[in-house]
C-alpha positions, 0 to 999 in steps of 0.5 A: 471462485476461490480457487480461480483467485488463486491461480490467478495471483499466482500466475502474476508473480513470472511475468512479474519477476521477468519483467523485473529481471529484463529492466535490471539487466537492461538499466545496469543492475551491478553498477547500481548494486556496486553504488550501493556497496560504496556508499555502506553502511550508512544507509541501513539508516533509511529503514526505519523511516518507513515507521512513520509513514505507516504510523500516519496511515494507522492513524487515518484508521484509528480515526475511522475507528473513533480511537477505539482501537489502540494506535500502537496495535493499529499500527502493528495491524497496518505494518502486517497489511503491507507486508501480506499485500506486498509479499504474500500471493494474494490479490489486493484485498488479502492485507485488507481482510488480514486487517480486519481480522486482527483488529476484530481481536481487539473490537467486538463489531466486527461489521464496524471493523470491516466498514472502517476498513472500506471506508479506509480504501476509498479514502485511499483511492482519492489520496491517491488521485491527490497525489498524482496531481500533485506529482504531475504539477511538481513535474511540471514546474520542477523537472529537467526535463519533463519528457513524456512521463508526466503525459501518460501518467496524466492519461492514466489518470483520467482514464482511470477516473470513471473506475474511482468514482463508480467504486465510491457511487457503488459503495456509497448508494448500492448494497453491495456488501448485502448481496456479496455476503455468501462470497464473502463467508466462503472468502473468509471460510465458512467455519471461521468465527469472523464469517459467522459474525459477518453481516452484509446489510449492517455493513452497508449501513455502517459504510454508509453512516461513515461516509456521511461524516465528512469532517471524519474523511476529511482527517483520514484523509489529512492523515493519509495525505500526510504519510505519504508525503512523508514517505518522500523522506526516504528518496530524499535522503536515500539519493543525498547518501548515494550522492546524487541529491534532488530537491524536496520537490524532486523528492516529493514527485518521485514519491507521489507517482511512483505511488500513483504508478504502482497502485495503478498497476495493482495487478503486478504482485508488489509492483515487481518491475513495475515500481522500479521502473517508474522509479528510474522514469520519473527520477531521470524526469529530475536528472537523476542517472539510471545507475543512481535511480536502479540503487534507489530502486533496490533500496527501497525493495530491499526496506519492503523485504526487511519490513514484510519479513519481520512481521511475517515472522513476528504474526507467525509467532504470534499466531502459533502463541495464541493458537497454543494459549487457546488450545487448552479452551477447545479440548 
């Protein structure tokens, strides 16, 4: 299984990047890249917007957690799950078990940890049918033109509906976590500490005491909703700097379903091409030109490389110090 898993996420990654390079060539790759070029250096500033979005994605978590991990090192954790989801070979679940395995550093429970964590994605998923919505009625009432776009995303989205509230009917009512227990010690190896601590039963229980608390998920939920509302920030700003503005609500829609696009189309390895072009389809919905669009494009790919990079290296750095700290206590 494991290695069936593999393959797969591997094999995602030349469909992808052809896809990728095909809209590229066919959108005008170098007259966007040269836009970019003109504007300078004054958009490296967009970079550390993306800090925010995050720390109000972290903070969804830590009230998941009833605060008992520090925010900072949760937001650390969640800028590391990004990263390894987008940039790493792995299917969706890899920044989520990457997650719980750095936050059972700082909490004992590690069944707490992992229920947080599930919890966190089902939040995640109805954030993202909120968001959705949200962009469509922006598109609706904001747009130049709303050509065919708002329509298939609109039948995405019911489409897709059954699969969200079956994810939540499963968690919530089955025992899912009880029965996927041996799968899930050989997804973790077997010989790790955190598979040794993993108890299926405890987990669906914990998952469903979370899930009963609603004003909790209510403010995960703010939190959620909140950040990547934020997060429109960077379009916002990025296209102001290349000189094609768009209003708060053009900026906002683009965010919303850009978002929902990419999340639904989970199976393409960090949304290569995918991403991109929904970007320049919903942006050209506000006017905006496909040169103008491609930069916001790349810019925003450019800011995922940057982040996911840097704290790669920086876990990677990390993990061989407390590998070295430890070593002493094993020999």
């Amino acid at each position: 299984m494991k290695s069936a898993l593999a393959r797969v996420a591997w094999l995602r990654w030349p469909m992808a990047i052809a896809l990728l390079v095909a809209l590229a060539l066919h959108e005008g790759v170098f007259a966007a890249y040269a836009l970019i070029v003109r504007t300078g250096p004054m958009l490296l500033w967009l970079a550390p917007l993306h800090a925010l979005p995050l720390l109000f994605d972290a903070r969804a978590w830590h009230r998941l957690l009833d605060e008992r991990i520090p925010l900072r090192s949760l937001w650390w954790i969640a800028v590391v799950r990004e990263a390894v989801g987008r940039l790493l070979p792995v299917l969706g679940i890899g920044g989520e078990l990457t997650g719980i395995r750095l936050a059972a550093r700082y909490m004992q429970d590690v069944s707490r940890v992992s229920a947080s964590v599930v919890v966190e994605l089902l939040v995640t998923i109805a954030v993202q049918y909120a968001l959705a919505i949200l962009g469509l009625v922006l598109l609706r009432f904001h747009a130049d033109d709303t050509s065919r776009i708002g329509d298939v995303i609109g039948a995405g989205l019911i489409v897709s509906l059954p699969v969200g509230l079956a994810a939540f009917v499963v968690v919530h009512k089955g025992k899912p976590f009880h029965r996927l227990e041996a799968m899930a010690r050989r997804w973790l190896d077997p010989a790790s500490t955190l598979a040794a601590r993993l108890d299926g039963k405890r987990l669906d229980h914990d998952i469903r005491t979370l899930l009963q608390r609603t004003p909790l998920l209510a403010s995960a939920f703010s939190w959620q909703f909140s950040g990547y509302v934020l997060g429109a920030a960077e379009t916002y700003l990025a296209l102001a700097m290349l000189g094609h503005p768009v209003s708060i609500a053009g900026a906002v829609a683009i965010e919303a379903l850009v978002q929902a696009v990419r999340n639904a189309v989970f199976i393409a390895p960090a949304g290569l091409g995918v991403q991109e072009a929904a970007i320049v389809a919903i942006a050209a919905a506000f006017g905006i030109d496909h040169e103008a669009a491609l930069s916001l494009a790349l810019l925003r790919r450019a800011r995922e490389l940057l982040w996911g990079a840097v704290a790669l290296v920086l876990l990677r750095v990390t993990e061989s110090r407390r590998a070295l700290r430890f070593a002493p206590e094993r020999g």
